[in-house]
LUMNUTOR-476453 format. One record per residue (C-alpha): residue number from 0; x, y, z. Coordinates in Angstrom, 3 decimals, m for minus. Layout:
(atom NUM (X Y Z))
...
***
This chain:
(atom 0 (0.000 0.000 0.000))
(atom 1 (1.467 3.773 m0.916))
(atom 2 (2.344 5.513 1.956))
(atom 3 (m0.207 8.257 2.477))
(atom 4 (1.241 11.904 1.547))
(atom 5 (1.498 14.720 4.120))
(atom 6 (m0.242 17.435 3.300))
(atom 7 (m0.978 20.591 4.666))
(atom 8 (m4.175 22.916 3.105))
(atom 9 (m5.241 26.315 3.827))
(atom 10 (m7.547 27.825 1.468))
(atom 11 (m8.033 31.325 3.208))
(atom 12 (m11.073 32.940 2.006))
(atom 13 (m11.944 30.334 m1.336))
(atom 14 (m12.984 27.007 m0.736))
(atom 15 (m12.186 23.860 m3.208))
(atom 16 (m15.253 24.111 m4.878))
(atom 17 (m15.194 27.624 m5.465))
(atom 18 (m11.602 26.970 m6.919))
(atom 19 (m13.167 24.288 m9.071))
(atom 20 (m14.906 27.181 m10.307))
(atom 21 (m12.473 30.008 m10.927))
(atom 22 (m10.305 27.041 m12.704))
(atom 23 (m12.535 25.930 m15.193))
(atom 24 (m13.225 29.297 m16.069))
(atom 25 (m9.989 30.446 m16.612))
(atom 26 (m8.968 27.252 m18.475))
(atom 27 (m11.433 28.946 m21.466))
(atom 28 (m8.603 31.571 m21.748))
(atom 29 (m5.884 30.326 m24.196))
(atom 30 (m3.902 33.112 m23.880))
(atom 31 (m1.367 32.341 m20.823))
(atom 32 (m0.869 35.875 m19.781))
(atom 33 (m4.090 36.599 m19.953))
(atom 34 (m5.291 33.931 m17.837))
(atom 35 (m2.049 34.330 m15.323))
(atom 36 (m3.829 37.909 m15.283))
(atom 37 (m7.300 36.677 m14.068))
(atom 38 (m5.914 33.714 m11.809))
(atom 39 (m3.370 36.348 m10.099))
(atom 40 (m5.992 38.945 m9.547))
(atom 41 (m7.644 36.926 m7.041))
(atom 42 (m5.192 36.865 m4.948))
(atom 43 (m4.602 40.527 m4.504))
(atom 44 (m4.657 41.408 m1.094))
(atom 45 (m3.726 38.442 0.093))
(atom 46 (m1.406 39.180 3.378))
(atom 47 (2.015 38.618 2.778))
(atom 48 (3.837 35.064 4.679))
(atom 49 (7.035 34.177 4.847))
(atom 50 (8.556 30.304 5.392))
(atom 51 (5.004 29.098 4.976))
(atom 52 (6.079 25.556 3.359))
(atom 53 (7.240 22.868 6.090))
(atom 54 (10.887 20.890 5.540))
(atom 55 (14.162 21.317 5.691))
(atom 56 (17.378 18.912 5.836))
(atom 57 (16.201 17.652 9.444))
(atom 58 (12.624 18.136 9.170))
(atom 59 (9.940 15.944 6.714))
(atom 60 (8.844 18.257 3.906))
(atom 61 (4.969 18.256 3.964))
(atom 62 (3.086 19.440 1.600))
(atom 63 (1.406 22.698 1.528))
(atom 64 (m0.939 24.456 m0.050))
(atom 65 (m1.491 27.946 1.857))
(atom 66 (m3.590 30.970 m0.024))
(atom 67 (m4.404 32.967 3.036))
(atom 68 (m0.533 33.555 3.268))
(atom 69 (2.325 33.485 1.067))
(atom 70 (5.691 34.871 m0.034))
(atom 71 (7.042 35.862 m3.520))
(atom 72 (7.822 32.608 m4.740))
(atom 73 (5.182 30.889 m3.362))
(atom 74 (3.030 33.873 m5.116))
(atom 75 (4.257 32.481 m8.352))
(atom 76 (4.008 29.064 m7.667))
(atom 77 (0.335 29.028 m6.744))
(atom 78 (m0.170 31.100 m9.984))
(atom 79 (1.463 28.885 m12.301))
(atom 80 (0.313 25.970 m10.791))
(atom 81 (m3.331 27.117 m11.106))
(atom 82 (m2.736 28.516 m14.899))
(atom 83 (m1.777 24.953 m15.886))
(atom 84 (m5.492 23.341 m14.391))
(atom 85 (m8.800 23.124 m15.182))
(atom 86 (m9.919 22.094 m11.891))
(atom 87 (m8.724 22.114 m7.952))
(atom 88 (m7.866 18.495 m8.317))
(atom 89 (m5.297 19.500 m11.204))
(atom 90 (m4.226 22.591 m9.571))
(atom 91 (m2.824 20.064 m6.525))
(atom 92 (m1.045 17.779 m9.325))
(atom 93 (0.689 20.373 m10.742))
(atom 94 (1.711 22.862 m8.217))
(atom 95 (4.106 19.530 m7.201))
(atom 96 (4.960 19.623 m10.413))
(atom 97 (5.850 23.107 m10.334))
(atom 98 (7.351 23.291 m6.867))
(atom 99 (9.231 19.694 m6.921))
(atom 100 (11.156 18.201 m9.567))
(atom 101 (9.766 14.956 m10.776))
(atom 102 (6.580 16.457 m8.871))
(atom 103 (7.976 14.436 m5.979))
(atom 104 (7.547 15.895 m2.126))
(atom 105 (11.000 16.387 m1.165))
(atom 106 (12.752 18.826 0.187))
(atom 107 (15.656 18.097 m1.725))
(atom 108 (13.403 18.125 m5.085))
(atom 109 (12.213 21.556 m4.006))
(atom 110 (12.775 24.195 m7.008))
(atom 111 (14.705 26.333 m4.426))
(atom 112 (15.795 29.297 m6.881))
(atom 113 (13.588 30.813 m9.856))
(atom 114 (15.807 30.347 m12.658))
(atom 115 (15.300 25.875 m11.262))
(atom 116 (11.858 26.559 m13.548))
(atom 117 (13.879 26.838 m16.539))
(atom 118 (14.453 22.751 m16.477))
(atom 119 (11.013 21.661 m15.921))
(atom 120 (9.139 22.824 m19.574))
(atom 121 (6.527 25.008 m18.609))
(atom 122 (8.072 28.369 m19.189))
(atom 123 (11.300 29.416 m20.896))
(atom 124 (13.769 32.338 m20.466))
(atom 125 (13.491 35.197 m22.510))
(atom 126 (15.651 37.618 m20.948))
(atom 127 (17.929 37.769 m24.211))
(atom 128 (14.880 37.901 m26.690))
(atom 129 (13.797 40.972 m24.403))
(atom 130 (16.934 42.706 m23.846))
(atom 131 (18.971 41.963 m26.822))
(atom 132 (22.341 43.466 m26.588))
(atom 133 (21.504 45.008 m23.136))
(atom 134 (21.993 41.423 m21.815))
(atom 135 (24.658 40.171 m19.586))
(atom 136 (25.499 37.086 m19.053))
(atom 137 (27.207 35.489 m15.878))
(atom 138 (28.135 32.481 m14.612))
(atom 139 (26.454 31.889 m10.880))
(atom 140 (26.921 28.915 m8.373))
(atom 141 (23.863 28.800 m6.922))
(atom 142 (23.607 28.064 m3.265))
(atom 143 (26.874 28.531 m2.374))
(atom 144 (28.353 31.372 m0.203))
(atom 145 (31.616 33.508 m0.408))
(atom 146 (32.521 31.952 2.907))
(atom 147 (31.893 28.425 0.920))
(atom 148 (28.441 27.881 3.551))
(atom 149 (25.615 26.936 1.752))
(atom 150 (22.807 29.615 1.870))
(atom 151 (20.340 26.623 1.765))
(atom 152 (21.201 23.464 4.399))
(atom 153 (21.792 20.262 2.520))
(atom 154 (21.507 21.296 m0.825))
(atom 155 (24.347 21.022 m3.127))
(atom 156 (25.105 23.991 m5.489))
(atom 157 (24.330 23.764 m9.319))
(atom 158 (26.805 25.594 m11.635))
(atom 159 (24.153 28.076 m14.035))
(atom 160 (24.694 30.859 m15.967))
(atom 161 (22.057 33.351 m16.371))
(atom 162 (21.539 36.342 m18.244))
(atom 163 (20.045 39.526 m16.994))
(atom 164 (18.789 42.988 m18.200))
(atom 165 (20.511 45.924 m16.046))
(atom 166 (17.498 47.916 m14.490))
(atom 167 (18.716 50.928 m16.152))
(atom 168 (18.847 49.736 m19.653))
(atom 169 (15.243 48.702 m19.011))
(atom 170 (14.170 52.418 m17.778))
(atom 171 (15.447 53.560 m20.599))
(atom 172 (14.691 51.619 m23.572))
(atom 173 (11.316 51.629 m24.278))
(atom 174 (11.383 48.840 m26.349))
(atom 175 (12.862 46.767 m24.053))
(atom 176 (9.680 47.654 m22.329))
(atom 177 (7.514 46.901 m25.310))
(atom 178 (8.791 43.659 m25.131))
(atom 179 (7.354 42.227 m21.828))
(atom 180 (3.943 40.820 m21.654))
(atom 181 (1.173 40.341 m19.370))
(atom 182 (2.264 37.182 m17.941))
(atom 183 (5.873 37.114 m17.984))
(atom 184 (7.551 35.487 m14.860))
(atom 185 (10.038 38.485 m13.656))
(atom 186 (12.720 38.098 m10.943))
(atom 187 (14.831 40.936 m9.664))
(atom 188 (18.831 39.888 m10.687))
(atom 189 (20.950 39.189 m7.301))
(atom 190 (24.783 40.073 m7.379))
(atom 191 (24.718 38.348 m4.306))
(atom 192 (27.372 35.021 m4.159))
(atom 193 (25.066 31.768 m4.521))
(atom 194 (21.665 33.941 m5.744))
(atom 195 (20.100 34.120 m8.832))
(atom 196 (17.113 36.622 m8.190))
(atom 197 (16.148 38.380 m4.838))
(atom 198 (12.676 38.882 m5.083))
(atom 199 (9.767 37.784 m8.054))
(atom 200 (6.935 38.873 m9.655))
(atom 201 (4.475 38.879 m12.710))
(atom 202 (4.485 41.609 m15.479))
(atom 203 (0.731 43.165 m15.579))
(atom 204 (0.153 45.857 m18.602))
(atom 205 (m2.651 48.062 m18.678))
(atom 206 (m3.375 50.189 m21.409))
(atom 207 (0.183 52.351 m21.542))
(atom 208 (1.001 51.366 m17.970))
(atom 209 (3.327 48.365 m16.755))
(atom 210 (2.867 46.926 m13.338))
(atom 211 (4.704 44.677 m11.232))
(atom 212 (1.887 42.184 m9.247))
(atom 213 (3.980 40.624 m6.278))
(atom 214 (4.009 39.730 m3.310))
(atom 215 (4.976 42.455 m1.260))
(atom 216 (6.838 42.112 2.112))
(atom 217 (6.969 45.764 2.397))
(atom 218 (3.408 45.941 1.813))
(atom 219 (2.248 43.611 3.608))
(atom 220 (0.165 41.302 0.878))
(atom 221 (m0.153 40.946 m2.713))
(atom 222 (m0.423 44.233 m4.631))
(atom 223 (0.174 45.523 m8.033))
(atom 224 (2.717 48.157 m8.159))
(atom 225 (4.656 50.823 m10.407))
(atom 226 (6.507 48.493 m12.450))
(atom 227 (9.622 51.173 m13.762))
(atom 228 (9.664 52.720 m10.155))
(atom 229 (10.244 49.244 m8.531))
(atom 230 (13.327 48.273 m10.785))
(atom 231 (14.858 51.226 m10.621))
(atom 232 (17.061 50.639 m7.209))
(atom 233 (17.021 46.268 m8.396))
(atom 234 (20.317 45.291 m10.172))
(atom 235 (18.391 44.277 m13.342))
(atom 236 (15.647 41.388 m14.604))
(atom 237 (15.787 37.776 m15.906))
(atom 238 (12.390 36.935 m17.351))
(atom 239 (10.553 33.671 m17.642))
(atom 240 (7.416 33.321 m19.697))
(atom 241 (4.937 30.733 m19.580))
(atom 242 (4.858 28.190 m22.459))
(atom 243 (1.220 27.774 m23.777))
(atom 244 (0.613 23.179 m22.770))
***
């Protein structure tokens, strides 16, 4: 008999059949930005929670499923997760898929950093086809620390290199601008030894204006903000974008 899974599910103010709902709506909308528009929008306001997933290298990784908290990443993960399903049943398959590799609930299968999504098919990185020559390219060993710690516990580091737009090419450039769409997967480029991002969000355009949707530890909860004014003080962008499936 399969050992039974430990899971953890907090639905905040929706409930799994009203989910069921918003999920089969949204599935009518082929366009993946515009449904990653509609999906995220429901989870404006939401308060902002950090460390809400359970597991570490001592601890069993259970897992969770919390909408009436959550952190950048875990933001983005519920998003994409729900913009692959049709239903709340789906929406559980594949936000393993999209948090774990292999979809299996492990803490060492976690997709710790952003750029981990470019492996797994459902988006791909278009920070070149955005920035063009503005791009810079580094090499980055992820996890690991000047000092040689490990910024994550029992994870080994993975050797990446990843390109990046500098913020001010971005403010600057408006066809650099031109170039996002609603929908793109957007993290905020880390100098930092053993980062790849420091903080992620999803590009919302309206009309002539360009928002970041996040969520927002300054803010308190998920909120759609100024999206040139917010990169202006970040080192610069890598952008994923969801891969119509």
């Amino acid at each position: 008999m399969p050992e039974k899974e430990n899971r953890l599910l907090i639905l905040g103010r929706w409930t799994a059949e009203g989910l069921n709902r918003i999920l089969q709506e949204s599935s009518k909308i082929n366009a993946a930005g515009q449904r990653i528009d509609v999906l995220s929008r429901n989870l404006l306001g939401v308060d902002y929670k950090a460390s809400t997933l359970i597991g570490d290298v001592n601890t069993p990784e259970i897992f969770v499923v919390n909408l009436d908290g959550m952190d950048c990443m875990t933001f983005i993960e519920y998003i994409e997760a729900m913009r692959l399903s049709g239903s709340f049943s789906e929406f559980i398959k594949n936000l393993k898929i999209v948090r774990y590799y292999q979809g299996k609930v492990a803490f060492g299968n976690r997709t710790h950093f952003f750029t981990d999504w470019m492996d797994l098919g459902f988006v791909e990185d278009v920070t070149t086809e955005i920035g063009g020559t503005k791009t810079i390219r580094v090499d980055k060993r992820l996890n690991l620390k000047k000092d040689g710690g490990y910024i994550i516990p029992g994870i080994p580091y993975k050797d990446r290199e990843i390109g990046y737009i500098p913020s001010d090419a971005v403010a600057v450039d408006d066809a650099v601008m031109d170039r996002l769409n609603t929908g793109d997967y957007v993290g905020m480029y880390s100098k930092e030894d053993g980062l790849d991002v420091s903080h992620v969000g999803i590009v919302i355009k309206t009309g002539k204006q360009i928002y970041l949707r996040h969520a927002s530890f300054l803010a308190g909860k998920v909120v759609d903000e100024n999206f040139k004014e917010y990169i202006a003080k970040k080192e610069g962008l890598v952008i994923l974008r969801p891969i119509v499936v």
